[in-house]
TIMIDO-444868 format. One record per residue (C-alpha): x, y, z; residue number from 0. Coordinates in Angstrom, 2 decimals. Layout:
BEGIN
X|Y|Z|NUM .
...
END
This chain:
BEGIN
2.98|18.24|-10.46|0 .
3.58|16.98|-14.13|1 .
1.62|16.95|-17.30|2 .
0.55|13.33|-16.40|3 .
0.03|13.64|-13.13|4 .
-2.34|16.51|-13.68|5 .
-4.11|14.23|-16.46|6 .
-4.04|11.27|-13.89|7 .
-6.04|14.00|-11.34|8 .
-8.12|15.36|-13.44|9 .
-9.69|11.83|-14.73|10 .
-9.77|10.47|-11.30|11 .
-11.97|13.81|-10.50|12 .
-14.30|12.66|-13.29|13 .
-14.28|9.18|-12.69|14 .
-14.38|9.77|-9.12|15 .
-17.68|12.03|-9.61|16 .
-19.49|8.99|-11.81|17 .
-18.02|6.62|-8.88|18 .
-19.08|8.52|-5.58|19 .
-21.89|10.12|-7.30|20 .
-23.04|6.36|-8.12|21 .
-22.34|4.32|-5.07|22 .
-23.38|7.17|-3.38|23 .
-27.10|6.59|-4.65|24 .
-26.70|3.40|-4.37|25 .
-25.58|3.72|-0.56|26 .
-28.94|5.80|-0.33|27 .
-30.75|2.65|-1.24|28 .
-29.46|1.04|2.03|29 .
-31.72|2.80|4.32|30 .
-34.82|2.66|2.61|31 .
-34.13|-1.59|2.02|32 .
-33.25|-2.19|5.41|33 .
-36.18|-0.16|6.71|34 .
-38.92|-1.78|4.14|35 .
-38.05|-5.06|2.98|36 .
-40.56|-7.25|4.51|37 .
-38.49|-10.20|5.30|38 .
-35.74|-7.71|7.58|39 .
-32.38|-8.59|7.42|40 .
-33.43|-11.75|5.78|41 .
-34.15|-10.08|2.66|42 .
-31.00|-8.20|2.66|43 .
-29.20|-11.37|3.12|44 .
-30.62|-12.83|0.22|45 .
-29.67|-9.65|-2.10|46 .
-25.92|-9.68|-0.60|47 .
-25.76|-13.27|-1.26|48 .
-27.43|-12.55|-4.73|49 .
-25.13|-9.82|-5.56|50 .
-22.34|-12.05|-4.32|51 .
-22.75|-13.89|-6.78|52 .
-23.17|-11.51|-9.59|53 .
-19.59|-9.87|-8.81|54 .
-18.25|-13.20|-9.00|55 .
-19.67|-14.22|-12.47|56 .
-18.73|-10.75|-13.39|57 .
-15.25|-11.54|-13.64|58 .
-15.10|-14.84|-14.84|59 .
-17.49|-13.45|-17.85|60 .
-15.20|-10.71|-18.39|61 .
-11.68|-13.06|-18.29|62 .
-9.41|-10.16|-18.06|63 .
-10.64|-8.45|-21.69|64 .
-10.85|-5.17|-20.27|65 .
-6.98|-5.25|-18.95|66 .
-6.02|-7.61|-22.09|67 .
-7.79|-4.54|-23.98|68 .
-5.90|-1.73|-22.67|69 .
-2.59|-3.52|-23.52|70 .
-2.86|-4.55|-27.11|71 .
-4.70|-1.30|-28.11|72 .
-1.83|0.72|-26.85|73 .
0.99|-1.51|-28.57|74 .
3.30|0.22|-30.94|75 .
2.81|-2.94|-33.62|76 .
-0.73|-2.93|-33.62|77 .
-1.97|-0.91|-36.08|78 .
-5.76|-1.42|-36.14|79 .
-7.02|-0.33|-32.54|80 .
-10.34|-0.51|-33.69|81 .
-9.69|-4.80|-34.38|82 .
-8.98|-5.30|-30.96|83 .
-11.59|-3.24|-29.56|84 .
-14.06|-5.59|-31.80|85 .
-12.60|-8.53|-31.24|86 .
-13.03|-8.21|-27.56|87 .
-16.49|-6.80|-27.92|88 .
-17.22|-10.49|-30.47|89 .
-15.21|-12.62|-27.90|90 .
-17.44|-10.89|-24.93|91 .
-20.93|-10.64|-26.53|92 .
-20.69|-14.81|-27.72|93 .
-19.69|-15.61|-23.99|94 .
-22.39|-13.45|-22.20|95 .
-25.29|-14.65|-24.80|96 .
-24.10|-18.63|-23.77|97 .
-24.01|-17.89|-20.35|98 .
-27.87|-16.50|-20.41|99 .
-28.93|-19.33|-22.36|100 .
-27.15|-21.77|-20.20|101 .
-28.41|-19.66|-16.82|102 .
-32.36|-20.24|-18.58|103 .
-32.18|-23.65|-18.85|104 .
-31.30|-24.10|-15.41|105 .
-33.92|-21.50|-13.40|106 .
-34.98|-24.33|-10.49|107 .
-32.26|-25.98|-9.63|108 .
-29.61|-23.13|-9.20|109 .
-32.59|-21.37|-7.86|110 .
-32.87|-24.16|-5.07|111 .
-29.49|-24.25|-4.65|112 .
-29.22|-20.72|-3.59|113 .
-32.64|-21.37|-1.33|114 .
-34.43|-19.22|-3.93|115 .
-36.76|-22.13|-5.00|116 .
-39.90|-20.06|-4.06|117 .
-38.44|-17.68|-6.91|118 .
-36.42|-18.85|-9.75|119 .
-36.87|-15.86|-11.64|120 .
-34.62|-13.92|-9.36|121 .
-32.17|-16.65|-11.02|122 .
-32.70|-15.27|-14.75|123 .
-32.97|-11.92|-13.65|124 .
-29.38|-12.21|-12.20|125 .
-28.40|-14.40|-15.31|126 .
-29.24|-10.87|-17.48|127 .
-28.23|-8.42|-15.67|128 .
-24.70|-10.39|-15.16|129 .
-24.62|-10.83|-18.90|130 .
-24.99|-7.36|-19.62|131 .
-22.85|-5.96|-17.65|132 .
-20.06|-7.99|-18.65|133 .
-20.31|-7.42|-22.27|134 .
-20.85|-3.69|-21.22|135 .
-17.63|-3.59|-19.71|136 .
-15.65|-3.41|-22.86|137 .
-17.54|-0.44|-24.61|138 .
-16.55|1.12|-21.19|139 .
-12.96|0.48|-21.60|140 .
-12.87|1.73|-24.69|141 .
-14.63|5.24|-23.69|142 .
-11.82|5.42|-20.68|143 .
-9.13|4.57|-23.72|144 .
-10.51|7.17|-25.51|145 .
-10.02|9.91|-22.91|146 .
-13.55|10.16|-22.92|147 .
-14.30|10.30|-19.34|148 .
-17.19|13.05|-19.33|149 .
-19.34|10.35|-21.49|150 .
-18.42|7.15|-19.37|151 .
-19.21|9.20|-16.08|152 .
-22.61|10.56|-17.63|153 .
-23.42|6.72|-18.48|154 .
-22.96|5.47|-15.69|155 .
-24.66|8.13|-13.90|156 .
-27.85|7.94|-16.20|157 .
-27.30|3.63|-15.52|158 .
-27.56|4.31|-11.42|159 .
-30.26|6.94|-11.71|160 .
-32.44|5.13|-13.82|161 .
-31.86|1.67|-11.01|162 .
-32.73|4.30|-8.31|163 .
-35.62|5.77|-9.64|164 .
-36.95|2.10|-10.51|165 .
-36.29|1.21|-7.09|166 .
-38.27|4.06|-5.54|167 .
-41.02|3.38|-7.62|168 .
-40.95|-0.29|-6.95|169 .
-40.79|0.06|-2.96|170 .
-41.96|3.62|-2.13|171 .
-44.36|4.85|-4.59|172 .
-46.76|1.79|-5.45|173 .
-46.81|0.87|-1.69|174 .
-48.28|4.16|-0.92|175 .
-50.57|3.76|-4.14|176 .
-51.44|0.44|-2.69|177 .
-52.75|1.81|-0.01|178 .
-55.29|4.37|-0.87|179 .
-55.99|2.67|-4.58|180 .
-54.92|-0.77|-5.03|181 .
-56.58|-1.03|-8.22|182 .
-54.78|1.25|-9.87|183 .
-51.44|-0.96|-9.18|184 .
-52.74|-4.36|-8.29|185 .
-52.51|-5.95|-11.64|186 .
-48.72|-5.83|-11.47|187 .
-47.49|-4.80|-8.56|188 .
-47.24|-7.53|-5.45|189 .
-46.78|-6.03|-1.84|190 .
-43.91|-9.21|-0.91|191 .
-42.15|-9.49|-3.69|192 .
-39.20|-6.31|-2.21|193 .
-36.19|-8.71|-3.30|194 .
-37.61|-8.98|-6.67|195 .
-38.02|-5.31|-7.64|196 .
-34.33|-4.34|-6.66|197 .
-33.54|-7.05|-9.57|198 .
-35.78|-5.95|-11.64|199 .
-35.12|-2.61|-11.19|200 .
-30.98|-3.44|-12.31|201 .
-32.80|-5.38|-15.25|202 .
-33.92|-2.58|-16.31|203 .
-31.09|-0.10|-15.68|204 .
-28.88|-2.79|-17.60|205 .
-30.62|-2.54|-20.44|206 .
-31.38|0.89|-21.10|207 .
-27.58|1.41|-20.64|208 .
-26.74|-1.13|-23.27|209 .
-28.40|1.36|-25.37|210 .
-27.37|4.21|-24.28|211 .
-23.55|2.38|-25.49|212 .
-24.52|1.43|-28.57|213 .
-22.71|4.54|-31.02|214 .
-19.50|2.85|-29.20|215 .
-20.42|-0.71|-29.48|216 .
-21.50|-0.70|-33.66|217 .
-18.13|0.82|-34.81|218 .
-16.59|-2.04|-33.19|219 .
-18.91|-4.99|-34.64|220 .
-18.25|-3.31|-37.96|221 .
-14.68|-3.37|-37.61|222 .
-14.48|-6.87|-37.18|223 .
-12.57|-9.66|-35.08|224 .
-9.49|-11.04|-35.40|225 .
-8.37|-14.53|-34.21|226 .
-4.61|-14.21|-33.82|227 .
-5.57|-10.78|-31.64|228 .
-7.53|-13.00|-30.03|229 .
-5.44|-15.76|-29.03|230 .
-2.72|-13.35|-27.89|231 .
-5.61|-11.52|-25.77|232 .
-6.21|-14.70|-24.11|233 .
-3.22|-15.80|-23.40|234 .
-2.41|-12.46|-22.11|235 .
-6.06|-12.21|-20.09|236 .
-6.11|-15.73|-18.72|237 .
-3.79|-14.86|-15.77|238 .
-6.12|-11.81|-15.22|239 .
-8.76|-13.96|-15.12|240 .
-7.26|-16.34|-12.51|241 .
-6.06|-13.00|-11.02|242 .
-9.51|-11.52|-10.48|243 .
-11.46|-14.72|-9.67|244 .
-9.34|-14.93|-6.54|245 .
-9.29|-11.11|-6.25|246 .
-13.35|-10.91|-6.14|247 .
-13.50|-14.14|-4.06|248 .
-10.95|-12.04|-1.63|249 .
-14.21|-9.58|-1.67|250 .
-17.55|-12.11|-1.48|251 .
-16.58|-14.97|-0.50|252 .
-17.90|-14.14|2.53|253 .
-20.96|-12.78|0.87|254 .
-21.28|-16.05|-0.81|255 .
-19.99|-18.85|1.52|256 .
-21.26|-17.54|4.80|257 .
-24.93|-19.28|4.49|258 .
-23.67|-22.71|3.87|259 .
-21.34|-22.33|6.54|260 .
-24.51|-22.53|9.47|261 .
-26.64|-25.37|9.77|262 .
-29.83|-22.47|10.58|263 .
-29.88|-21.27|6.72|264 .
-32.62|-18.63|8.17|265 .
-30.07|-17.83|10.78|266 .
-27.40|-17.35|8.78|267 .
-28.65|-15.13|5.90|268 .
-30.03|-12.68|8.63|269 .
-27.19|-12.28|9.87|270 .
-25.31|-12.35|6.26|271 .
-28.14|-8.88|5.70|272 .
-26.53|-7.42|9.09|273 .
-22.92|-8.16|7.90|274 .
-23.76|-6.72|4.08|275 .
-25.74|-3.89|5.15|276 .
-22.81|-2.10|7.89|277 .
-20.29|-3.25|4.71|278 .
-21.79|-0.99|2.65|279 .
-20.84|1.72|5.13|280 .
-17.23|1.16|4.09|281 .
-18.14|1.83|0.56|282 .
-16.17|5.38|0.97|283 .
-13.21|3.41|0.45|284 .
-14.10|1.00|-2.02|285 .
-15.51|4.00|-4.40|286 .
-12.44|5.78|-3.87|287 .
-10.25|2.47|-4.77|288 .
-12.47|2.16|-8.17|289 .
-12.31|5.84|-9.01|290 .
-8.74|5.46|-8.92|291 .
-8.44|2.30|-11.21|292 .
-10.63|4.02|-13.65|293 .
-8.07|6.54|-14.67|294 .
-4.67|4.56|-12.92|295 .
-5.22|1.85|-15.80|296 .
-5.38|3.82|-18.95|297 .
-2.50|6.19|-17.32|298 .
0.06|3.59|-16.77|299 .
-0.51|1.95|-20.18|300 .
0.04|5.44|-22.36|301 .
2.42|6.62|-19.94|302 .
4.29|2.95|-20.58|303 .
4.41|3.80|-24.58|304 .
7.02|6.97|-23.58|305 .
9.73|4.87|-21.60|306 .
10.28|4.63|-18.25|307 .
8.40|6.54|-15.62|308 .
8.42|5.01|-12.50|309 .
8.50|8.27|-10.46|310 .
4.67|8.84|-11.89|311 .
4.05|5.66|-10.28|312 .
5.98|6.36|-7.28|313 .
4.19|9.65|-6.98|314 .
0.69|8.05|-7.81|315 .
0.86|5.77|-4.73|316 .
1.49|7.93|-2.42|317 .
-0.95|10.56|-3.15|318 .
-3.26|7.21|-3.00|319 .
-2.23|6.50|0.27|320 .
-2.88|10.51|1.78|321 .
-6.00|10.28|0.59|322 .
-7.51|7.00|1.71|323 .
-6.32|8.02|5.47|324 .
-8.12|11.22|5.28|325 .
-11.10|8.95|3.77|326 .
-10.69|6.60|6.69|327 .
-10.23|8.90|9.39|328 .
-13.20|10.84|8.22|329 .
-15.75|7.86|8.45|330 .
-14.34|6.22|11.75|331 .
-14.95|9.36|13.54|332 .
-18.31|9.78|12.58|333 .
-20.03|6.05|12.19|334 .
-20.97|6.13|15.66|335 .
-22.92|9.24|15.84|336 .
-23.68|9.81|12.02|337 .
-23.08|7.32|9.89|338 .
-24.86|4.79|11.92|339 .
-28.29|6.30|10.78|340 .
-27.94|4.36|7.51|341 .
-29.00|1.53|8.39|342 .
-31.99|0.40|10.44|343 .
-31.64|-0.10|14.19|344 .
-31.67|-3.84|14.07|345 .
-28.72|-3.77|12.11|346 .
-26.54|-1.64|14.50|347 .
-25.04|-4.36|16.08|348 .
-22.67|-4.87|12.89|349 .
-21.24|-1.67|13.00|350 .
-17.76|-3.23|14.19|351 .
-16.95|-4.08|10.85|352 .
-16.57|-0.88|9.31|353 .
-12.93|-0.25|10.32|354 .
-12.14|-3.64|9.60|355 .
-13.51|-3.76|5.81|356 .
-12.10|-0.29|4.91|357 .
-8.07|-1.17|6.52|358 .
-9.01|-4.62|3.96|359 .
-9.79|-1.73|1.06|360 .
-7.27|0.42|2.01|361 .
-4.59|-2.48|1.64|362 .
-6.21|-3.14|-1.52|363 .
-5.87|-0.28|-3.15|364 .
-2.79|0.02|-2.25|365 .
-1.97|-3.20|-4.05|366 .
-3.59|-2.67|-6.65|367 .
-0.74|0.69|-7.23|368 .
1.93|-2.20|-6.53|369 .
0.33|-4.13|-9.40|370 .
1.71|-1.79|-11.68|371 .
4.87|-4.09|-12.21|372 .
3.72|-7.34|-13.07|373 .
1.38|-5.88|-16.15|374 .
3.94|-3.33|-17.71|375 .
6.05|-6.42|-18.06|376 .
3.56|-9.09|-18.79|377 .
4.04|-10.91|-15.91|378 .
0.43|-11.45|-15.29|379 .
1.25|-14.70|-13.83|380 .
2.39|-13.41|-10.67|381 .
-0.57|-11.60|-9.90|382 .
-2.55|-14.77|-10.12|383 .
-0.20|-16.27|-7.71|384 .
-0.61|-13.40|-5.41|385 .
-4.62|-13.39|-5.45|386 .
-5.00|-16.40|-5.22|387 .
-2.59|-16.73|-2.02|388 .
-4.82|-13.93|-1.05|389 .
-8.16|-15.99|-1.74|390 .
-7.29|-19.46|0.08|391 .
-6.24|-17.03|2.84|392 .
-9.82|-15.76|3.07|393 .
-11.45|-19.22|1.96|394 .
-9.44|-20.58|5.33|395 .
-10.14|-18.19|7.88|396 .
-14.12|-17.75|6.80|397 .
-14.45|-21.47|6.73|398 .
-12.26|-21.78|10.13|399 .
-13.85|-18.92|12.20|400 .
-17.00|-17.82|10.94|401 .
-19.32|-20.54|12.79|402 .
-17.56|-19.15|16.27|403 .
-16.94|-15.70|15.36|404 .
-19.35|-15.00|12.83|405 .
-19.27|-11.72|10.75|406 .
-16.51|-10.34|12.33|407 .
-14.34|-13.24|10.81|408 .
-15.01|-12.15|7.19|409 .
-14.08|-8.53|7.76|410 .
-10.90|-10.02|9.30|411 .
-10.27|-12.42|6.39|412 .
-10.89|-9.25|4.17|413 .
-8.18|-7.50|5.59|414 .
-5.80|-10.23|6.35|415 .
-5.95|-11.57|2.65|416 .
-5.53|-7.93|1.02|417 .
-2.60|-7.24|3.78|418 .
-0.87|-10.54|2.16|419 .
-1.35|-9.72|-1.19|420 .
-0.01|-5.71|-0.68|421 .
3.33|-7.50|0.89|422 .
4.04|-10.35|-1.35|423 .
3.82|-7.77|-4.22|424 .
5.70|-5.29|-3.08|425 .
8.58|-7.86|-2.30|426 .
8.34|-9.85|-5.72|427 .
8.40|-6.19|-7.23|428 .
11.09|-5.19|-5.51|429 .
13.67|-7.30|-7.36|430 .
11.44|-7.64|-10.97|431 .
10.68|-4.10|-11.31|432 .
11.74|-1.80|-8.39|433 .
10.07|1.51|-7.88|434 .
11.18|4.07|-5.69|435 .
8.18|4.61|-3.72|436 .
7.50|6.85|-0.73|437 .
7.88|4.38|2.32|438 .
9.29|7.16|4.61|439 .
6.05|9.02|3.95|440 .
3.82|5.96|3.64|441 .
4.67|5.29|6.91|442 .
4.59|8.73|8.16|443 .
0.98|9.09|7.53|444 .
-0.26|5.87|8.57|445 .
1.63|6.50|12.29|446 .
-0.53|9.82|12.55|447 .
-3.82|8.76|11.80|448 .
-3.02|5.79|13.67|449 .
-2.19|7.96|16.41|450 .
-5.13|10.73|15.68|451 .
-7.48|7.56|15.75|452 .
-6.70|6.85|19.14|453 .
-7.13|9.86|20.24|454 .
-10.61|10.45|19.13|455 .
-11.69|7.10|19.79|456 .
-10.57|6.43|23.08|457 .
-11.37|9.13|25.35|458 .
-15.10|8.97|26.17|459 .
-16.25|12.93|25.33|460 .
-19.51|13.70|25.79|461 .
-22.45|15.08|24.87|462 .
-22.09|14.01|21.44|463 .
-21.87|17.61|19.72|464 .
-18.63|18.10|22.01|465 .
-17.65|14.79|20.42|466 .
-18.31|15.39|16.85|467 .
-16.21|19.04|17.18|468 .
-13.22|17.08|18.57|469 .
-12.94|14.51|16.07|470 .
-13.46|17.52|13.23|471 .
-10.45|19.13|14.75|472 .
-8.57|16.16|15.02|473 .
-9.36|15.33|10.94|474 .
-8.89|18.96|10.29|475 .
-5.23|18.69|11.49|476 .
-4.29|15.70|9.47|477 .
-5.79|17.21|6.50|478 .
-3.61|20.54|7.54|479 .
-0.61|18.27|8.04|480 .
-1.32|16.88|4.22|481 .
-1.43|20.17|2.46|482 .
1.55|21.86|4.70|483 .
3.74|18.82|3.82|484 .
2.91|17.37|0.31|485 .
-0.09|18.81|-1.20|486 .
0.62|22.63|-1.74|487 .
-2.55|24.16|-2.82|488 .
-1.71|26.23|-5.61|489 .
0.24|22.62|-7.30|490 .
-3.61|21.02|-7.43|491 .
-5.22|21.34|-10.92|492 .
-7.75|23.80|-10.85|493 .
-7.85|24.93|-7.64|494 .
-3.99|26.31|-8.18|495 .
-4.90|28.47|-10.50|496 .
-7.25|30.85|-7.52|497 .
-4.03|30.64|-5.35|498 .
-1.52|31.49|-8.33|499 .
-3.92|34.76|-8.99|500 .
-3.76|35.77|-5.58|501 .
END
C-alpha cells in the first residue's frame, strides 16, 4: 500500500471512530424513543419529518463552501489559506444569522405548515440548531484540512455525547424523578413534551460545540474576507449547491414529502416513524459512506497538487466497495434475529427496508468515489446534472407509488435514484477523465455476497442459534476470501507491523 493510501486509512480509522462512535450513540437513542415517546410512532414521525428538514436546509445553508473550501485552499496561486478559510467562515456566519432571524419571524405559520401549530417552538429550535451547524461546518473543514483529525473526531464526539446525555436526562431521568418527587422537577420539566427535549437537547449540543470550535473559528475572523475569493468560491460552490440539494433530496425526500402525500396526516406520519425508525438500522452503511468522505475529500485535493494519481483513486474505490459488502452482509444476516431488537415491536413491520436503504447507500458511496472526476477538473456542473437526474427520479417514484405501496416505495426510490446517479457518472467519466478502476473485482465481490446472501437467507435453519452460526460462517468466508485475495494482513497500517514481527 502507498504513503497515501496508508494516510487515506489511517484518517478514515479516525474519522470512522468519531463517525461510528457518533451515529452509533445516536442509533442507541432509537430504542429508548421508540419505546417512550408518548405519541408512538407518531412522535417519531414528527422528528424524521423534523430532521428531514434540517438535512435539507443544511445544505442549502452551506452552498457547497466546505467543497469550494477544500479547492481554493489547496491552489498553488493562492497564497493566503488563512483568507479563504475566513472568507468562507464571513460568507457562512452572515447567511446562518439571516436565516435564524428570518426562521423567528415566521414561528406559526411554518409551524402550521409542518402540523406543528400546537408547538412553534420546535420551529426555532430547528431554525438554531440548523444555523449552527451550518456555520460549524467550515471550522470542521478546516480541522480535516489541517490533518487534524484527532481534534475534529474528539469534537464531534464531545457534540454527540453531550446530545445523548441531554436526551437521557430529558426522557429517562426526570420521568423517574417525576414519579417519586415531582416537585423537585415540575417547574420545568413537562411529562408530553418527548419531541421537544430531543430538540432541545441538539440545541444544546449545538451550542456548546460552537464553543468548543472557537480557537479555530477567531484566527479566521481575524484574518479577514476577501470578495474576489469569494466570488470565485461561489461560482465554483453554486453547482455543489445544486449538486447537494438534489443529493439530500435523493436522501429525505421521502422523509419530507411522505405526509403530504396521504390525505390521513395522522396516518401518514405514523407510518413515516415506522419507515424512519427501521432506516436508521441501515445507518451501518451510511456512517461508513461519511467516514469515508471525511478523509476521501481532503486526500484527493492534496494528492491532486502532485500530478496525476488516478491509481490512488482506482485503488480507493475498490477497497470502498470490499468493505461496504462485508458491512452489508454483516447486518442482513443478523436484522432478523438481532438487529430487530432496536426498535420497539410495533415498528417491526418495517424491517423490509433495511436491505433496500443500505444497496441505495452502498450505490452512493460508490458514486460519491466516481465523483472524483468532475471536481479535480472543475466540472461541478455535471454533478448537478447527475443529482438532480437522481432527485426527480426519487421525487417521481415517491409521488407515483407511495399512496399504493407506501414505505417500501421510498427505500426503492432511494436505491433506484443512487443506482442512476453511480451509472451516469461512471459513463460521463469515462470519456472526461477515465480511471482505471477495478470492475473485474467490483464485480467479483458483489457476485459472492450476492450469492452468500442467498444462501443464508433462503434456507429456513432453525432454532435460531443454529441460524446465527451459519450466517457467521458464511460472513466469515467472505471476509477470508477478502484478506486471501486483496487485503494481505501484514500490508494494513498498524496491524502489519504484528505480522511483519512474526
Amino acid at each position: 500500500m502507498a504513503g497515501g493510501m496508508k494516510r487515506l486509512a489511517k484518517d478514515t480509522a479516525i474519522y470512522g471512530l468519531s463517525s461510528i462512535v457518533g451515529r452509533f450513540l445516536n442509533w442507541m437513542m432509537v430504542p429508548l424513543y421508540t419505546r417512550v415517546l408518548t405519541g408512538g410512532t407518531k412522535d417519531f414521525g414528527t422528528v424524521t419529518n423534523l430532521y428531514g428538514w434540517t438535512a435539507l436546509l443544511l445544505v442549502l445553508l452551506c452552498y457547497g463552501m466546505e467543497t469550494g473550501l477544500f479547492r481554493f485552499i489547496n491552489k498553488k496561486e493562492e497564497r493566503e489559506p488563512m483568507r479563504v478559510y475566513g472568507t468562507a467562515l464571513y460568507s457562512l456566519g452572515f447567511t446562518s444569522m439571516l436565516f435564524f432571524i428570518l426562521c423567528m419571524g415566521l414561528l406559526q405559520p411554518v409551524g402550521e405548515w409542518l402540523d406543528c401549530a400546537a408547538h412553534p417552538e420546535y420551529i426555532g429550535m430547528l431554525a438554531a440548531i440548523t444555523a449552527i451547524d451550518a456555520f460549524s461546518c467550515i471550522p470542521f473543514a478546516y480541522l480535516r484540512y489541517g490533518r487534524k483529525a484527532a481534534r475534529f473526531a474528539a469534537i464531534k464526539l464531545t457534540n454527540i455525547g453531550l446530545n445523548v446525555s441531554a436526551n437521557l436526562f430529558f426522557l429517562v431521568v426526570c420521568p423517574l424523578v417525576h414519579a417519586s418527587h415531582p416537585e423537585w422537577v415540575e417547574w420545568f420539566y413537562k411529562a408530553d413534551y418527548g419531541v421537544g427535549y430531543i430538540l432541545v437537547s441538539n440545541v444544546f449540543a449545538s451550542v456548546l460545540t460552537l464553543f468548543m470550535l472557537l480557537p479555530e473559528i477567531l484566527p479566521g475572523f481575524r484574518s479577514g474576507m476577501d470578495f474576489r475569493v469569494l466570488r470565485q468560491m461561489l461560482a465554483y460552490s453554486f453547482p455543489i449547491l445544486i449538486l447537494g440539494i438534489a443529493g439530500i433530496l435523493n436522501q429525505t425526500a421521502d422523509k419530507i414529502l411522505f405526509p403530504f402525500l396521504f390525505e390521513d396526516r395522522a396516518f401518514a406520519t405514523a407510518q413515516l416513524g415506522i419507515y424512519g425508525a427501521c432506516f436508521k438500522i441501515a445507518v451501518v452503511m451510511v456512517m461508513f459512506v461519511q467516514a469515508f468522505r471525511y478523509a476521501y475529500e481532503p486526500f484527493v485535493f492534496a494528492k491532486n497538487r502532485g500530478g496525476d494519481n488516478r491509481k490512488a483513486y482506482a485503488g480507493a474505490m475498490k477497497y470502498f466497495i470490499i468493505f461496504a459488502w462485508v458491512i452489508f452482509l454483516g447486518v442482513v444476516f443478523y436484522l432478523d434475529d438481532v438487529l430487530k431488537y432496536f426498535v420497539d415491536a410495533k415498528f417491526y413491520p418495517g424491517l423490509k427496508v433495511v436491505p433496500v436503504v443500505m444497496l441505495g447507500e452502498l450505490c452512493f458511496g460508490i458514486y460519491f468515489n466516481l465523483s472524483v472526476w468532475y471536481k479535480l477538473t472543475d466540472r461541478t456542473v455535471w454533478g448537478a446534472c447527475f443529482s438532480i437526474a437522481g432527485c426527480l427520479s426519487t421525487i417521481a417514484i415517491i409521488v407515483l407509488f407511495v399512496p399504493r405501496y407506501g414505505y417500501m416505495a421510498c427505500a426503492w426510490a432511494s436505491f433506484a435514484s443512487n443506482l442512476l446517479m453511480m451509472a451516469l457518472s461512471y459513463l460521463v467519466g469515462r470519456k472526461k477523465y477515465p480511471v482505471a478502476y477495478d470492475l473485474r473485482s467490483a464485480l467479483l465481490y458483489s457476485l459472492l455476497a450476492a450469492g452468500l446472501l442467498a444462501a443464508g437467507m433462503i434456507p429456513h435453519v432453525e432454532p435460531v442459534g443454529l441460524r446465527l452460526l451459519y450466517r457467521t460462517v458464511l460472513w466469515l468466508l467472505f471476509a477470508g476470501f477478502i484478506i486471501r485475495r486483496d487485503l494481505p494482513l501484514a500490508e494494513i497500517p498498524y496491524v502489519g507491523r504484528l505480522f511483519r514481527n512474526t
